[in-house]
PLY file of the C-alpha trace (Angstrom):
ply
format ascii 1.0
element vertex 198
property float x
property float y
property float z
element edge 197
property int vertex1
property int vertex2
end_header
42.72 -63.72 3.27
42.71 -59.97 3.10
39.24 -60.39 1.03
37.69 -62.44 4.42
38.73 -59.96 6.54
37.32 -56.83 4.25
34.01 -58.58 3.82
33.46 -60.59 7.17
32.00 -57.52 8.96
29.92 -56.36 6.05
28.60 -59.67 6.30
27.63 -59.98 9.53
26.32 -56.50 9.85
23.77 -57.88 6.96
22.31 -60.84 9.11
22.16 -58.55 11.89
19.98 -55.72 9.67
17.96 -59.06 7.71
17.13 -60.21 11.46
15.57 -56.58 12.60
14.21 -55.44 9.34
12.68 -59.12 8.10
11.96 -61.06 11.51
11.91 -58.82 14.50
10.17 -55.40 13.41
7.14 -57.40 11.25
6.55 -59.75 13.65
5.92 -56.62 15.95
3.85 -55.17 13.50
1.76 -58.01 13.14
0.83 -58.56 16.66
0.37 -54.40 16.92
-2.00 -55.05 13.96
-3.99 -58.00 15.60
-4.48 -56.13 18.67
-5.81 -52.79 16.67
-7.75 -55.22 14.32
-6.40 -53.64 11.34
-7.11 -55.96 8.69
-5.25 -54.78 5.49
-1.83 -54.72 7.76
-2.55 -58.14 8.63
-3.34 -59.79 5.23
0.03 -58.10 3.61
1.74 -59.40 6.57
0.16 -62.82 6.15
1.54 -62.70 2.89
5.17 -61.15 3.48
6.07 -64.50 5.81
4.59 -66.49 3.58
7.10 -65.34 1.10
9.77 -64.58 3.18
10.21 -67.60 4.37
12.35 -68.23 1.94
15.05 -66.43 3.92
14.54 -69.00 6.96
15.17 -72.12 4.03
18.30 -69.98 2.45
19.55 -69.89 6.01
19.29 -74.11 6.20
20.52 -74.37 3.19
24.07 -72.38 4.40
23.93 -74.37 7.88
24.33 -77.33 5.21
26.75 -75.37 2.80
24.51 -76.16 -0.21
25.40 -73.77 -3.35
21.91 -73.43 -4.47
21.29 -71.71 -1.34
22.82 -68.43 -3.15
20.71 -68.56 -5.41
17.01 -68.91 -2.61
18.61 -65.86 -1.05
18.63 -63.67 -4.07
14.92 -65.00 -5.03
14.00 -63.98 -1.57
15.75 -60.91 -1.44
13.26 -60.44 -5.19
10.36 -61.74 -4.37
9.70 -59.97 -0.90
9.31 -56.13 -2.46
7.08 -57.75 -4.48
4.67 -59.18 -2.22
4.92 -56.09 -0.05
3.50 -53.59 -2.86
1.58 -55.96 -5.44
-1.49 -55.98 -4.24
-3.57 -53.12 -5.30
-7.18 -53.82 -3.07
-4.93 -54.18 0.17
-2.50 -51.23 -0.92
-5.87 -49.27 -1.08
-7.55 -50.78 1.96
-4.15 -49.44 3.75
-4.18 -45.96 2.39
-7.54 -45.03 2.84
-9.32 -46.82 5.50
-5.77 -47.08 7.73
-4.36 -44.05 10.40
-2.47 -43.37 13.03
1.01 -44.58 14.27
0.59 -48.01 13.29
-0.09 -46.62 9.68
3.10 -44.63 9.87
5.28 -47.31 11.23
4.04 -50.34 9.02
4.69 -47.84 5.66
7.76 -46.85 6.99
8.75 -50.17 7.67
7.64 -51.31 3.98
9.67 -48.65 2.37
12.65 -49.36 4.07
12.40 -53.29 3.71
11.98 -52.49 -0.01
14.78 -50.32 -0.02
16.80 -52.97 1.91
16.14 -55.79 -0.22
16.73 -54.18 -3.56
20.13 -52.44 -2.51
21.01 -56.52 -1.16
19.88 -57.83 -4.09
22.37 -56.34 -5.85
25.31 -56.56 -3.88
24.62 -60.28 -3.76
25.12 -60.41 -7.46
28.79 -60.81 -7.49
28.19 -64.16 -5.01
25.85 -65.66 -7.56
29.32 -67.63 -8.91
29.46 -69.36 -5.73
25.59 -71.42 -6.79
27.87 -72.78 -9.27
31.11 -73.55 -7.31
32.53 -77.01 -7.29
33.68 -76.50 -3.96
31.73 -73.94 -2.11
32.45 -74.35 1.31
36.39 -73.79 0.45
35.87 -70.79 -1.54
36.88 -67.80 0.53
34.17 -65.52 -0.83
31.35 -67.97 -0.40
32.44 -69.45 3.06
32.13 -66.25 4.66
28.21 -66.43 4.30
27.92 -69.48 6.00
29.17 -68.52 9.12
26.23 -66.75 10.99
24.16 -69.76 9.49
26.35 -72.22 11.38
26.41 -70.01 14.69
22.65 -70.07 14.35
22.67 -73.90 14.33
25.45 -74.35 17.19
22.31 -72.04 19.43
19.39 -73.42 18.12
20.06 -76.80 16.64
23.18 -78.03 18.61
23.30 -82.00 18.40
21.37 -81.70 14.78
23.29 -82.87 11.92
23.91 -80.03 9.42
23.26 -82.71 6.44
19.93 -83.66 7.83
18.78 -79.38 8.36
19.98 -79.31 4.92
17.49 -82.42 3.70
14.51 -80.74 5.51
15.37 -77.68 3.61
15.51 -78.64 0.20
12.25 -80.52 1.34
11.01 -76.84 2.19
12.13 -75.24 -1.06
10.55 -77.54 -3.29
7.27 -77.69 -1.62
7.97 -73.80 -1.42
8.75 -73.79 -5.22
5.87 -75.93 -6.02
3.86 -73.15 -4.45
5.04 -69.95 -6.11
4.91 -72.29 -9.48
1.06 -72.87 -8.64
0.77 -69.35 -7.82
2.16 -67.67 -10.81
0.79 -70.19 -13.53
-2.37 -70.53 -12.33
-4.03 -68.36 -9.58
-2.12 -65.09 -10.37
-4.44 -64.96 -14.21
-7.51 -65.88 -11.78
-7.18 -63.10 -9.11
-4.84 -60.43 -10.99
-3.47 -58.09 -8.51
-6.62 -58.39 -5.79
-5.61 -60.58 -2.41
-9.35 -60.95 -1.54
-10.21 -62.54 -4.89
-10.82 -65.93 -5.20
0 1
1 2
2 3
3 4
4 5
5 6
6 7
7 8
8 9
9 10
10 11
11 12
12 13
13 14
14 15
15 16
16 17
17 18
18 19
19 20
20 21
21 22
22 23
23 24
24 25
25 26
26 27
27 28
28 29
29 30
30 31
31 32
32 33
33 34
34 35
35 36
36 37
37 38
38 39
39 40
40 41
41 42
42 43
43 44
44 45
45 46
46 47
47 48
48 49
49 50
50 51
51 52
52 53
53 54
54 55
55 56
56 57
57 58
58 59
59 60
60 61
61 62
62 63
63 64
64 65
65 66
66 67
67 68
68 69
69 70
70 71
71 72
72 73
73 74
74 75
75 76
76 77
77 78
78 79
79 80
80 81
81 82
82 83
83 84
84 85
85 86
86 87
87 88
88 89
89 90
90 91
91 92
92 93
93 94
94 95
95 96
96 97
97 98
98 99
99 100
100 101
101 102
102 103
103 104
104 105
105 106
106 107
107 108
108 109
109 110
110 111
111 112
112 113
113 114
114 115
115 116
116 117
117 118
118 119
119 120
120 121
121 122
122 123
123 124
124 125
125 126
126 127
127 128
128 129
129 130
130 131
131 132
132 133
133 134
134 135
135 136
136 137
137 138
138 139
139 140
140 141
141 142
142 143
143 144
144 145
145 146
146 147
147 148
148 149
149 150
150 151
151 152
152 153
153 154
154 155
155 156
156 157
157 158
158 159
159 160
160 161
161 162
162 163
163 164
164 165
165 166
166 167
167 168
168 169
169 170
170 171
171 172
172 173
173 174
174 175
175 176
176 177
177 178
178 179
179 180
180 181
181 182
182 183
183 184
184 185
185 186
186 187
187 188
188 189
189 190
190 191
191 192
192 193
193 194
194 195
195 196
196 197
């Protein structure tokens, strides 16, 4: 019980940071880059929701108490300073061709969402045990992540079974699995590190 209480606000203080720093503050930038017409800030962005929506199917997989969920999150929590600083045509296009405050912001914003992520990623490596727990939902250390989830889903999804939110989002990952699979194998030797390149 003492271990709840020590980690519960850590916890929650996480969501809160994952909501400004992966939802709210890129979602800005994109619009702010759609109404400059800055093209490279728009493509990465294009692809940094594409990826991270992997967070929004970790966070139906918790509302549903699934273990594999811990193990989405810490792909996301991977996979997104990846996307955000692979590209070498758009990382150029940004550099050189891009000023001004929206140039400052959106780096500043892509350093610390790097930073963020990486630093996460790690202290989510002691929770990797619960992706392999019998019973997750009545393990103390794994419960505690499912909380905010399950908050989210008595605002937002109310009279919704969480079994069914669950269904839909293993739906998601596969598909979203299926995807990055495609990607990697196939496209990534076709294109190399170029987002334009078909």
């Amino acid at each position: 019980m003492m271990n709840d209480i020590w980690l519960r606000p850590f916890i929650w203080i996480d969501y809160r940071v994952a909501v400004l720093f992966a939802v709210i503050i890129p979602l800005i930038l994109l619009i702010w880059a759609f109404v400059q017409k800055v093209e490279g800030i728009q493509r990465l962005l294009g692809i940094y929701w594409r990826v991270s929506s992997l967070l929004a199917i970790t966070v139906y997989l918790m509302i549903a108490q699934y273990p594999v969920s811990f193990i989405s999150g810490l792909m996301a929590l991977i996979l997104i300073p990846i996307s955000l600083w692979f590209w070498v045509d758009i990382n150029d296009e940004i550099e050189y061709q891009t000023s001004g405050a929206l140039k400052l912001v959106f780096t500043s914003w892509r350093w610390a969402m790097s930073v963020y992520c990486i630093l996460n990623a790690l202290a989510f490596i002691p929770f990797l045990g619960c992706a392999f727990s019998q019973n997750v939902a009545n393990a103390p250390y794994c419960r505690l992540w499912f909380e905010a989830p399950l908050l989210f889903k008595e605002y937002f999804h109310p009279n919704t079974k969480p079994g069914f939110l669950g269904f839909l989002a293993i739906i998601s990952l596969v598909v979203y699995v299926i995807y990055l699979s495609y990607f990697v194998l196939i496209k990534l030797g076709k294109q190399g590190r170029s987002a334009t390149q078909q």
